[in-house]
C-alpha positions as CSV (number, residue, x, y, z in Angstrom):
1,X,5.6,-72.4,127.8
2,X,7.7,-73.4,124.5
3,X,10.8,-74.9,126.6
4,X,7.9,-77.1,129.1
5,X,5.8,-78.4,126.1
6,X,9.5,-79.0,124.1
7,X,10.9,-80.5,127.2
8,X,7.8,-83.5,127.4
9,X,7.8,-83.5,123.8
10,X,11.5,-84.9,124.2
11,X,10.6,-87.2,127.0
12,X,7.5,-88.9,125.3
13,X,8.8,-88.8,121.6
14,X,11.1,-92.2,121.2
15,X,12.0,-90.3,117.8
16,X,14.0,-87.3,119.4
17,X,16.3,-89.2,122.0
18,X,15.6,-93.0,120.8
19,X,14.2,-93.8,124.2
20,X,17.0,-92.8,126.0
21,X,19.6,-94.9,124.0
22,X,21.2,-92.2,122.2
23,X,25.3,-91.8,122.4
24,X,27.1,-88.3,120.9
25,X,30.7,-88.6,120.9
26,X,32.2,-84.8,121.4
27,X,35.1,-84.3,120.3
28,X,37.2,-81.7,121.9
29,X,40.7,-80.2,121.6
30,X,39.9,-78.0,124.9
31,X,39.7,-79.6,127.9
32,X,40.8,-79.8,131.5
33,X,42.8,-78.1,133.4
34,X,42.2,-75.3,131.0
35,X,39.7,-72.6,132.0
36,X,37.8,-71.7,129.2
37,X,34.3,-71.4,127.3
38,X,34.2,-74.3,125.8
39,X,35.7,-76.5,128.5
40,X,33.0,-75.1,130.9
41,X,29.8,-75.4,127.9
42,X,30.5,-79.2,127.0
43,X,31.0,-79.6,131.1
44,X,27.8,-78.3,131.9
45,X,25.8,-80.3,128.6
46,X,27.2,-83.4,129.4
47,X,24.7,-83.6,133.2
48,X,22.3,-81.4,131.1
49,X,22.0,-83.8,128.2
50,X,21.7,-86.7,131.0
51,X,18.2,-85.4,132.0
52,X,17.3,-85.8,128.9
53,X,18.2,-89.6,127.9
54,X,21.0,-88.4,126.2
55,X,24.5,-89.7,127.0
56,X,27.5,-87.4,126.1
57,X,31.3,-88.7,126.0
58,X,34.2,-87.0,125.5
59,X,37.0,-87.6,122.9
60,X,39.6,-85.1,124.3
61,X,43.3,-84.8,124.4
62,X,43.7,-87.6,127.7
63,X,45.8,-90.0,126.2
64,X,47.7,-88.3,123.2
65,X,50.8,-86.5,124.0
66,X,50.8,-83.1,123.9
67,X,53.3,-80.0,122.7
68,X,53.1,-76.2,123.9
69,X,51.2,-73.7,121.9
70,X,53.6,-71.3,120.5
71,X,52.8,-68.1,122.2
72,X,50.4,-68.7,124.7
73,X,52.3,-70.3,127.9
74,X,50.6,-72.9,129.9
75,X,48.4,-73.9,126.6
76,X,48.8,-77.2,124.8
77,X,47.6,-78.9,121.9
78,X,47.3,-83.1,121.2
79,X,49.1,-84.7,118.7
80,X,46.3,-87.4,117.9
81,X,47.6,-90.0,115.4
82,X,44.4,-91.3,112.9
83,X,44.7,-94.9,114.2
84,X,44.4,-94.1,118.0
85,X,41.9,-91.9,116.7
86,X,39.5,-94.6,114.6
87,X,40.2,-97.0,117.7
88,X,38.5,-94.3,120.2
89,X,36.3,-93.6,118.3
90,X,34.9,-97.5,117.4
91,X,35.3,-98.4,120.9
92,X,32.6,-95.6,121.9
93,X,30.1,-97.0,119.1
94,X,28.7,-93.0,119.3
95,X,25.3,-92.7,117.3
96,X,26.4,-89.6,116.3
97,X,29.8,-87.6,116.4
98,X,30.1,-84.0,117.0
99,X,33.4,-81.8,116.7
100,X,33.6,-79.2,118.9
101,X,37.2,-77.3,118.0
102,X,39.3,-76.6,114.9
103,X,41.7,-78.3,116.7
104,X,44.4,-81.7,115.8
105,X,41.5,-83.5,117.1
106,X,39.2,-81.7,115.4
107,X,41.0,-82.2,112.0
108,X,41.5,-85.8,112.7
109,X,37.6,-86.3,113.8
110,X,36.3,-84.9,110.7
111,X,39.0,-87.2,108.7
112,X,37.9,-90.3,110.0
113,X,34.7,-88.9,109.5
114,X,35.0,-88.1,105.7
115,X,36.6,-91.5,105.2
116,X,34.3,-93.6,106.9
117,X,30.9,-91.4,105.0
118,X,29.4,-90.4,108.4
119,X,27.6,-87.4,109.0
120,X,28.5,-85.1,112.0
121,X,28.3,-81.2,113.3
122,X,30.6,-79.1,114.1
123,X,30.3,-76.1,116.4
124,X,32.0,-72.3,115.9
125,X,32.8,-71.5,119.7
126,X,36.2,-69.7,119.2
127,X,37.4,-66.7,116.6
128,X,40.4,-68.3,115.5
129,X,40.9,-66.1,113.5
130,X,41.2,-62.5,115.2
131,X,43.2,-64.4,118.2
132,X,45.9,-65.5,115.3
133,X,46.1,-62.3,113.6
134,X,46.6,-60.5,117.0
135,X,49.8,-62.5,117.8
136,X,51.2,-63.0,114.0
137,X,51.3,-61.3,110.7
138,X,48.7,-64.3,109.5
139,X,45.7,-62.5,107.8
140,X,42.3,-62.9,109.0
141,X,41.1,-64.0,105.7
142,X,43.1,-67.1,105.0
143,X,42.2,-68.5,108.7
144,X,38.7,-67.7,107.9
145,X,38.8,-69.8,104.4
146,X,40.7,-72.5,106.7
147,X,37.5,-72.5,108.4
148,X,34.8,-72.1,105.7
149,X,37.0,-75.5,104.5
150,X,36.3,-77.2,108.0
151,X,32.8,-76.5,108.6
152,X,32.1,-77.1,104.9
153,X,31.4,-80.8,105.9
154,X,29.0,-80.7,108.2
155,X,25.8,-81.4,108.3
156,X,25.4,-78.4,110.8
157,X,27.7,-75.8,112.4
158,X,26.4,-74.5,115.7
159,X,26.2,-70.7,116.9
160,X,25.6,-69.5,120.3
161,X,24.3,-66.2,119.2
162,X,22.1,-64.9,115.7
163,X,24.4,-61.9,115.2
164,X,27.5,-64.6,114.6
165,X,25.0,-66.7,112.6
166,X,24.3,-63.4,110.4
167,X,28.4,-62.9,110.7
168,X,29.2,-66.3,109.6
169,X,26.6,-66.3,106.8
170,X,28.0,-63.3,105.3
171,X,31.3,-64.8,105.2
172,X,30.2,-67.5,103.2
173,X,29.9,-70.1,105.9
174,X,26.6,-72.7,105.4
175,X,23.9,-74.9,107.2
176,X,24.4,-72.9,110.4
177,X,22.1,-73.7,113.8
178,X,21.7,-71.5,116.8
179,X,23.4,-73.7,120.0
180,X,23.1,-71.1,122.7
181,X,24.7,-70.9,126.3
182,X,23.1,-71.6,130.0
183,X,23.8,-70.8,133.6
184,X,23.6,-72.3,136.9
185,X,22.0,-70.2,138.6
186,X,22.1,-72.1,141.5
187,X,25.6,-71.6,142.0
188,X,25.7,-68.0,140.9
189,X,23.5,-66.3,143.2
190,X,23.7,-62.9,144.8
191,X,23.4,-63.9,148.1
192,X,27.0,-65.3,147.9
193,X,29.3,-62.2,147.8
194,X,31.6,-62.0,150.3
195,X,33.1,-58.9,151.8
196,X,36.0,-57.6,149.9
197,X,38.4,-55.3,151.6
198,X,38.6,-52.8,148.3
199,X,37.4,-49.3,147.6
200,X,33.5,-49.1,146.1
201,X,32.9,-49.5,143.6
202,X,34.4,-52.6,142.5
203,X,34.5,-53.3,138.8
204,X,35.6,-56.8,138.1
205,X,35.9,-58.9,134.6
206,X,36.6,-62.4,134.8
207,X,38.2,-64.5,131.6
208,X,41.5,-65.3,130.3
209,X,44.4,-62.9,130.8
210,X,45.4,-62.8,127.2
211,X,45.4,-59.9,124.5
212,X,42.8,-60.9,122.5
213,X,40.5,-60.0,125.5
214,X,41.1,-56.3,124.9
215,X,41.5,-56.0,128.9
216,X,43.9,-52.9,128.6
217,X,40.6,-51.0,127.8
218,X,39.3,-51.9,130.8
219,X,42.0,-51.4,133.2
220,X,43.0,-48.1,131.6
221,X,39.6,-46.2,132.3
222,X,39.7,-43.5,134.5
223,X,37.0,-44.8,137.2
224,X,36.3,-44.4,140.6
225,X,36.7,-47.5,143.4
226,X,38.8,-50.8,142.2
227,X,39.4,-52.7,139.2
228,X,39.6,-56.6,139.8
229,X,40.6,-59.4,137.1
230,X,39.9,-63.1,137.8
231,X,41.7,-65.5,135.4
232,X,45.1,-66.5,134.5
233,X,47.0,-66.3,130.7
234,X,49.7,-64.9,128.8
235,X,49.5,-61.3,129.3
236,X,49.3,-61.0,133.3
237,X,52.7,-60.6,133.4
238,X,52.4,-57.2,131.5
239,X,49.1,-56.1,132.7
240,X,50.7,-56.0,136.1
241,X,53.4,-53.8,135.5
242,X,51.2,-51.6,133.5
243,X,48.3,-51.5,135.8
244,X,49.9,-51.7,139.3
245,X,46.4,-50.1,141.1
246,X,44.6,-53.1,139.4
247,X,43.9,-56.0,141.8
248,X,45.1,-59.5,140.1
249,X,43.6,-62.2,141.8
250,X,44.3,-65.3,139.6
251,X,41.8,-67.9,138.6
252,X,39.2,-69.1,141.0
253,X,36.2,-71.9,140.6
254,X,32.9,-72.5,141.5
255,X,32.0,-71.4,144.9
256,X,34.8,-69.6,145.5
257,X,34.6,-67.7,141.9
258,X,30.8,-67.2,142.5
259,X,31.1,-65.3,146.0
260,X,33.8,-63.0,144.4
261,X,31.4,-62.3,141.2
262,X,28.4,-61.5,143.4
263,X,30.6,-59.1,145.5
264,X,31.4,-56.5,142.3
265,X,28.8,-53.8,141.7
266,X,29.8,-54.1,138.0
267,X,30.7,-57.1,135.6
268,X,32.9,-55.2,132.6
269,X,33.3,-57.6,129.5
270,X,35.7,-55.6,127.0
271,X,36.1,-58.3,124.8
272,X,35.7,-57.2,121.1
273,X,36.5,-61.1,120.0
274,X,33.9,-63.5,122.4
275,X,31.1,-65.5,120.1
276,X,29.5,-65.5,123.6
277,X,30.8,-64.7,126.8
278,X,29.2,-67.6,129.4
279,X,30.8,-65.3,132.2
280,X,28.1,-62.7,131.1
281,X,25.1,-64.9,132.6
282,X,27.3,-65.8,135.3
283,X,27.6,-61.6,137.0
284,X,24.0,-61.7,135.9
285,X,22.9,-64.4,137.4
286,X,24.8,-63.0,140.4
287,X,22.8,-59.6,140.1
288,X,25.7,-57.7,138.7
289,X,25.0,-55.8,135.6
290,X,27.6,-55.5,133.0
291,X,29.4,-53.1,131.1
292,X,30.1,-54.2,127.6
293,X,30.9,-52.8,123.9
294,X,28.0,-53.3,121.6
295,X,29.9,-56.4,119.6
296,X,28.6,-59.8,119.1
297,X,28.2,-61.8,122.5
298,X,27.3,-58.3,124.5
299,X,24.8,-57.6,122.0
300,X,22.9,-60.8,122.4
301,X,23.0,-61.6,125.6
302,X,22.2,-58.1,126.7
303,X,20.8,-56.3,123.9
304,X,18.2,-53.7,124.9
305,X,16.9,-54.9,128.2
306,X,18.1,-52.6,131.6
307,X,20.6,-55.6,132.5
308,X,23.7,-53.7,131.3
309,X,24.9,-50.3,129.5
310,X,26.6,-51.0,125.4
311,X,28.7,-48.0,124.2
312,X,31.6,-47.8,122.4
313,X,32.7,-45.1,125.6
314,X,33.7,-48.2,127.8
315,X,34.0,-45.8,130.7
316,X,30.7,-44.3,130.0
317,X,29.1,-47.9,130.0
318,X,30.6,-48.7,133.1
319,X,29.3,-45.9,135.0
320,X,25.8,-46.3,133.7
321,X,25.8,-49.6,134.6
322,X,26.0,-48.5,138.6
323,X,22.9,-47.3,138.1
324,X,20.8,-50.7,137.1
325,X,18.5,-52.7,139.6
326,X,20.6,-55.7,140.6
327,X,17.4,-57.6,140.6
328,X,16.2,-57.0,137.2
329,X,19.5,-58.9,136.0
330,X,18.5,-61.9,138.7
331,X,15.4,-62.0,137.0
332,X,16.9,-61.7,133.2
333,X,19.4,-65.1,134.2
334,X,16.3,-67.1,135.7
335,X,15.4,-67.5,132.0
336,X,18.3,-69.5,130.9
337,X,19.3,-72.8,132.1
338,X,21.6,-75.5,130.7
339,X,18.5,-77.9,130.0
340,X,17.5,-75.8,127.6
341,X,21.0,-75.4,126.2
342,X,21.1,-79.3,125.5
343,X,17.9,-79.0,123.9
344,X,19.4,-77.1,121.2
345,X,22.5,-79.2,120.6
346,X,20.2,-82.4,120.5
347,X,18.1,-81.2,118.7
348,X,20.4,-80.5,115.7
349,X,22.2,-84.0,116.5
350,X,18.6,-85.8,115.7
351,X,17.6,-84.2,113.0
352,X,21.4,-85.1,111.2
353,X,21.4,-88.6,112.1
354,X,17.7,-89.4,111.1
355,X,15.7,-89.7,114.6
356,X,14.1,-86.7,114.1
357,X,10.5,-86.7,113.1
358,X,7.8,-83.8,112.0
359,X,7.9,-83.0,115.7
360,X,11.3,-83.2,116.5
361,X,12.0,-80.4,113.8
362,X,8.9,-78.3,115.1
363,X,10.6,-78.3,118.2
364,X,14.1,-77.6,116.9
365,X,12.6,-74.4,115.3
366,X,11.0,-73.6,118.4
367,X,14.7,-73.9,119.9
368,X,16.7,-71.6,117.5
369,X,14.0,-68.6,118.4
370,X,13.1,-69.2,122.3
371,X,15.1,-67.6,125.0
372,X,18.0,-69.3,127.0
């Protein structure tokens, strides 16, 4: 009932979307072809945010040239210069601008930003700084002051989950908002599985091949059946040699990626770093429960409810989870949706730029602490 009276609040109130007229500029140093979190969250907002009277447009790398990310092959960064930069950005005429990566773009968004006195938000999708520490001797700390530095400025840093906000808090980091993810559900469905010629059962993660996804505790577990991984990154290579019994079937999309998600019996997310984990709602929504540590992303989206098994005993979590009603987790996904999701974010983005009314922040509040 809160996400149907906040969604005709939206529609009637001129205040929260200015009559359909409003224009956020996200700014983005992930975007296609990679694969990843963010690149599929502002995908799916952008249509969302349509239904709404929102338009949202993308400053991403397109245009700049680009140079390889040390360590992490097939990864690469823009080298925006401020000029091309301002001229993007006055082109767009955005209402409001929002920065959605720590990124060169990032950093020269919140310049021209700083310089020209507008307001904007900023959200924390990524942990910067485990990822650097795990592939240099870089400590945690001084990436996380980088940060604390970054997000300083804006009006609003968005969190997809309340145990980061409680994380980020701690660490000194202010004016936070709750942003959470969605799912298409129409797309991830259990009656797409196809028939996989492997041993039952078939546990299966799906995410980028790289350390910092902790994927060696997955496929190191004595289980019964097959391990699958769907994705493609840095460590492969390795993880192949190590794990020859372990069935690597690079990245897939969409349908294709859907059909092979509803197929497992269990969805096992050993990440230790994730602020989320969209893939998570994904096997759900496909009616596959998960298998998780109890860490921030596993803990929010799964918590307590008999969707998935938490334990620090990966194996015994994985196991536990074979016993779960497929259905239940169906049901659990139904609740989310990527309406609500830009809801959230446009929310936040009213309020900072002035269109927000006593209403508009009722039903922001409403936001932070409703489901999906």
């Amino acid at each position: 009932m809160k996400w149907q009276w906040l969604s005709q609040m939206i529609r009637k109130q001129g205040a929260a979307v200015a009559a359909g007229s409003m224009k956020v500029l996200v700014a983005t140093d992930a975007w296609h072809p990679q694969v990843n979190g963010v690149v599929r969250t502002l995908g799916a907002m952008a249509p969302a945010a349509a239904k709404l009277g929102a338009t949202i447009e993308f400053l991403s790398p397109e245009g700049f040239p680009t140079f390889q990310l040390p360590t992490y092959p097939g990864l690469r960064l823009a080298l925006p210069r401020g000029r091309k930069i301002a001229e993007r950005i006055d082109a767009a005429k955005p209402d409001a601008i929002h920065i959605a990566t720590e990124g060169p773009i990032g950093f020269a968004v919140r310049a021209y930003c700083r310089r020209r006195g507008r307001p904007f938000t900023t959200s924390y999708t990524t942990r910067f700084p485990e990822y650097i520490s795990a592939r240099s001797p870089i400590p945690e700390s001084l990436v996380y002051a980088i940060l604390r530095w970054f997000h300083g400025r804006a009006s609003v840093t968005m969190v997809a989950t309340p145990s980061l906000m409680r994380e980020l808090s701690a660490r000194g980091f202010g004016h936070l908002g709750m942003w959470t993810r969605g799912v298409d559900v129409e797309l991830f469905r259990p009656d797409r599985a196809i028939g996989l010629s492997l041993p039952r059962p078939i546990f299966m993660t799906v995410g980028r091949v790289a350390v910092e996804k902790n994927l060696q505790a997955f496929l190191s577990l004595d289980l019964p059946g097959s391990k699958v991984v769907i994705g493609e990154g840095p460590a492969k290579a390795k993880l192949k040699r190590d794990f020859p019994d372990a069935k690597f079937l690079g990245p897939l999309e969409n349908g294709t990626l859907a059909a092979h998600l509803a197929a497992a019996d269990v969805f096992v997310f050993p990440s230790r770093t994730d602020t989320f984990g969209i893939v998570q709602l994904e096997a759900l929504a496909s009616g596959v429960p998960i298998a998780a540590f109890p860490v921030t992303g596993p803990k929010d989206v799964v918590g307590v409810q008999p969707i998935g098994v938490l334990n620090e005993d990966l194996r015994h979590a994985c196991l536990g989870a074979l016993q779960l009603n497929r259905d239940a987790c169906r049901k659990f996904a139904l609740d989310y949706s990527w309406e609500n999701s830009a809801r959230q974010f446009l929310g936040h983005v009213c309020n900072v730029i002035g269109r927000g009314d006593r209403e508009l922040e009722r039903a922001t509040s409403l936001v932070e602490t409703a489901p999906g």
